[in-house]
N, C-alpha and C positions, 0 to 999 in steps of 0.2 A: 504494500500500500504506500502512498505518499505522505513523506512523513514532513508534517511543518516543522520539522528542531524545535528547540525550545519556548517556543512561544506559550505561556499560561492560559488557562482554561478558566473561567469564570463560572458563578452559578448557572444551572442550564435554564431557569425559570419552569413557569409552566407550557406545557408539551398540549399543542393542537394537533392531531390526526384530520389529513383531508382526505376524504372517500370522495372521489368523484363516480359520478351513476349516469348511466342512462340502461331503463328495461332492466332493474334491476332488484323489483318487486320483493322478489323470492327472497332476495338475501339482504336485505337493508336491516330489518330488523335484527337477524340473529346475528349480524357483524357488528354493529353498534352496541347490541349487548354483551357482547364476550369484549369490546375494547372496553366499554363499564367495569366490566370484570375485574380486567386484565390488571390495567391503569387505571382507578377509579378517578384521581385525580387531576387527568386528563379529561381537556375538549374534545370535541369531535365536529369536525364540518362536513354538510354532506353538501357537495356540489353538485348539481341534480342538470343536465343538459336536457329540463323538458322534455321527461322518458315517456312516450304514450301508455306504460303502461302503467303511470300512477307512481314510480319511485318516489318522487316530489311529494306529493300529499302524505304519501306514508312515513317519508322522512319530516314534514311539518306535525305529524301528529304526536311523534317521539319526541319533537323538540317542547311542543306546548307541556309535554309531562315532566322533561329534564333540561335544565338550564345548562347542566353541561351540553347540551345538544344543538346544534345551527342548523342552520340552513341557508343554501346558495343559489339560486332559481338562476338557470343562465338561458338565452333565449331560443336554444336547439344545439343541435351538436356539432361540436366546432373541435375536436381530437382530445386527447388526455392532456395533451400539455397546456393548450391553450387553459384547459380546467383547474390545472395543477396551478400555473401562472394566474389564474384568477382567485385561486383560493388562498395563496401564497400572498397574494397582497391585500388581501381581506385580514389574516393571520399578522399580516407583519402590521397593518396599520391599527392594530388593537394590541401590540405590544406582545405578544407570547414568544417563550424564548425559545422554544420551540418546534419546529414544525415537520410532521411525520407524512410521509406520502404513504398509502396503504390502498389494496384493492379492496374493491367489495364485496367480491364473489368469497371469500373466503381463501385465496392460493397464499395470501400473508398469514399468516396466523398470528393474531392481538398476543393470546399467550407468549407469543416470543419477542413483542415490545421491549418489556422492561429490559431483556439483555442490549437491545438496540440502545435505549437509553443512559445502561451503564456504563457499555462503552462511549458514549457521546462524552461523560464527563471528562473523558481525555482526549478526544477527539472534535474536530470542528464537523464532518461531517460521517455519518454511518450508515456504512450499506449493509444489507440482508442479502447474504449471496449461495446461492445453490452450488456454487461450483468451488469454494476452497473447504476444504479437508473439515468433515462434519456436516454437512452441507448436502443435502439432495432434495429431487423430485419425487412426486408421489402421482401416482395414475397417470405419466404420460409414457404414450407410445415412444417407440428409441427414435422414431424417424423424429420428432420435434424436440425430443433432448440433442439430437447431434444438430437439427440448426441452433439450434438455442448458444449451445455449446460452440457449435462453429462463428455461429455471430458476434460473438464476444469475445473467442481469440480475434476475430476477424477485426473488429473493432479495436483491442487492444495491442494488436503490431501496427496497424496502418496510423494507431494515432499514438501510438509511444505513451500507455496510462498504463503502470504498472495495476491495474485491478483485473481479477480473475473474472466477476460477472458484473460488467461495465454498462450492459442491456436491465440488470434487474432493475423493479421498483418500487421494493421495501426499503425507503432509507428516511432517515433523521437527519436534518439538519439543524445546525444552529443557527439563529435569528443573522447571526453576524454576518456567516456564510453566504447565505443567500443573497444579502445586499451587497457582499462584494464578487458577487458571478456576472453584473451584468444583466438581470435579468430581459433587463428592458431591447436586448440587443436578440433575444433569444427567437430563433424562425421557424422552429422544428413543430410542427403541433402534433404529431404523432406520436410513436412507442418511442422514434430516437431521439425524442427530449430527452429520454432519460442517458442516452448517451453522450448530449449536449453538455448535462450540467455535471455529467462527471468527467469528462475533461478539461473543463471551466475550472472545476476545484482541484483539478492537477497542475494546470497551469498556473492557479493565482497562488502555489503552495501552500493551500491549506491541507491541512493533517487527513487524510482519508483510510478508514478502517474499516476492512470488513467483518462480520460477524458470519458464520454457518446459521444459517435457517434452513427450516422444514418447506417446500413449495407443493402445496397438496392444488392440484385440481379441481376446476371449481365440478359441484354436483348439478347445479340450477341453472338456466338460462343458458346463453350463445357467446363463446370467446368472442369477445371484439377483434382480433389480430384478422388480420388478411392479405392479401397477395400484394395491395397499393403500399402496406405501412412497410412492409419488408422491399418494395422495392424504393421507398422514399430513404430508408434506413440504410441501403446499399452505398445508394447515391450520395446522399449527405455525407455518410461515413467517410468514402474515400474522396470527395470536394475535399473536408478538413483535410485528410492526409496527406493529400498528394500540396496543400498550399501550406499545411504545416514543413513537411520538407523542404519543399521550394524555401519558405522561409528560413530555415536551417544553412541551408546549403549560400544565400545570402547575408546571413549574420542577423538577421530581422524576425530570429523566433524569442526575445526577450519576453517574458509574461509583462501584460499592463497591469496597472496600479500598484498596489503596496506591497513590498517584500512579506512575507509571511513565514517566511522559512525555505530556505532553500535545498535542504537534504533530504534525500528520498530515500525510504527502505521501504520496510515491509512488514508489515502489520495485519495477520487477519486472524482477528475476533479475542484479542486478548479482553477480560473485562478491567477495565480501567476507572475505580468510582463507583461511586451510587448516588445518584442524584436520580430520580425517576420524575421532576416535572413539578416541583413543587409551588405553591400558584404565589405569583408575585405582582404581588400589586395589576394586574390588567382589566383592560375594558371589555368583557366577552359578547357582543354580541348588541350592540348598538348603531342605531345610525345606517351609516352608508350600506348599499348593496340592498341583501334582503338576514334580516337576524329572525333564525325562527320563522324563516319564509315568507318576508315581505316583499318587497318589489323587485325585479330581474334584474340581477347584473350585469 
């Protein structure tokens, strides 16, 4: 993993979980209840892309009973990242220190949170990765473990990120993190956002760890993945590489902004800390957007 050197780690605050949904009925409820569970002391926002079939309402009715519970009405569906990037600034501009990206369907499992979290306390940002040592899938066929698997070495030679599953997206960020990736620059709105922003956090030398998590398959409803996201993920992938090089091979691949640490090792899934989110001073769920599913974002 990418190691920032010595730079200190600060309290983590408390920890927002974004679920983004569309058609996602079936599992809204029992995923919100196992991250209650999990992390009681954690939020939860469900970013809802106006699923026909009711996600939205069903996520408004969880939240009218628990305050830890949001709601994000956005006005159709527009990719996970776009969603992610929407709820990421919903989360940063109410202060939480930090912010969990998690699916819906059940393939993250909430139970394996808090190790997320413990490592964050030494880490700026934490990935949940299938593929370093501890680490696997549950009910898929080998044909979509070896893309899986091949997409993420693929991703990790062409763009020089020492991380094993650079495609996943169970990860933790800290608030900090995220405001210094850039987000605002980010193009991807598909699956390879998530590849976006973990090269972003290689490059800006922040500290990147992964943890082994469980990836079980979802039981309910229809994968989103499809034949467009894998070829947008192709393509973007190797753009960055092939301009990352060029940049290399001209002397013009310095990271922008602030040094953060410039030594690189390797780090997966040591736990580092216990800090799991404890609620600090924030605004949860006021104002802008929709709180507890008022107006469309």
């Amino acid at each position: 993993m990418s190691d920032g050197g010595q730079r200190g780690h600060g309290p983590l605050g408390t920890a927002l979980v974004i679920i983004p949904t569309f058609n996602e009925a079936e599992n809204i409820g029992p995923i919100v209840a196992r991250v209650r569970a999990a992390v009681p002391e954690a939020h939860i926002l469900v970013a809802d892309d106006n699923s026909p079939d009711g996600t939205g309402k069903l996520a408004d009715e969880l939240a009218a009973g628990d305050d830890h519970v949001h709601v994000l009405h956005r006005r159709g569906k527009e990719g996970l990242g776009a969603a992610y990037l929407a709820g990421f600034a919903w989360g940063l501009e109410r202060d939480y220190g930090v912010l969990v990206e998690m699916d819906a369907d059940g393939s993250h499992q909430p139970e394996e949170l808090p190790r997320l979290l413990t490592a964050l306390a030494g880490a700026d940002l934490v990935l949940g990765s299938r593929w370093v040592p501890g680490g696997r899938v549950v009910n898929w066929p080998k044909s979509r473990e070896f893309l899986s698997r091949g997409g993420s070495t693929y991703s990790r030679l062409m763009l020089d990120v020492p991380i094993r599953d650079v495609t996943g997206g169970y990860r933790a960020f800290r608030r900090e993190t995220l405001e210094g990736l850039g987000l605002d620059e980010v193009a991807s709105a598909g699956y390879c956002f998530q590849v976006d922003l973990a090269r972003r956090a290689v490059r800006q030398g922040f500290r990147v760890v992964e943890v082994p998590i469980t990836f079980v398959e979802r039981e309910f409803g229809d994968s989103k993945m499809s034949r467009d996201i894998v070829v947008e993920a192709l393509w973007r992938v190797t753009q960055w590489g092939l301009k990352a090089h060029a940049a290399k091979l001209t002397g013009q691949d310095k990271p922008k902004g602030t040094d953060k640490g410039s030594d690189k090792g390797t780090d997966n899934g040591s736990d580092k800390g216990t800090d799991n989110g404890s609620d600090k001073g924030t605004d949860n769920g006021s104002d802008t957007g929709s709180d507890k599913g008022g107006n469309r974002a």
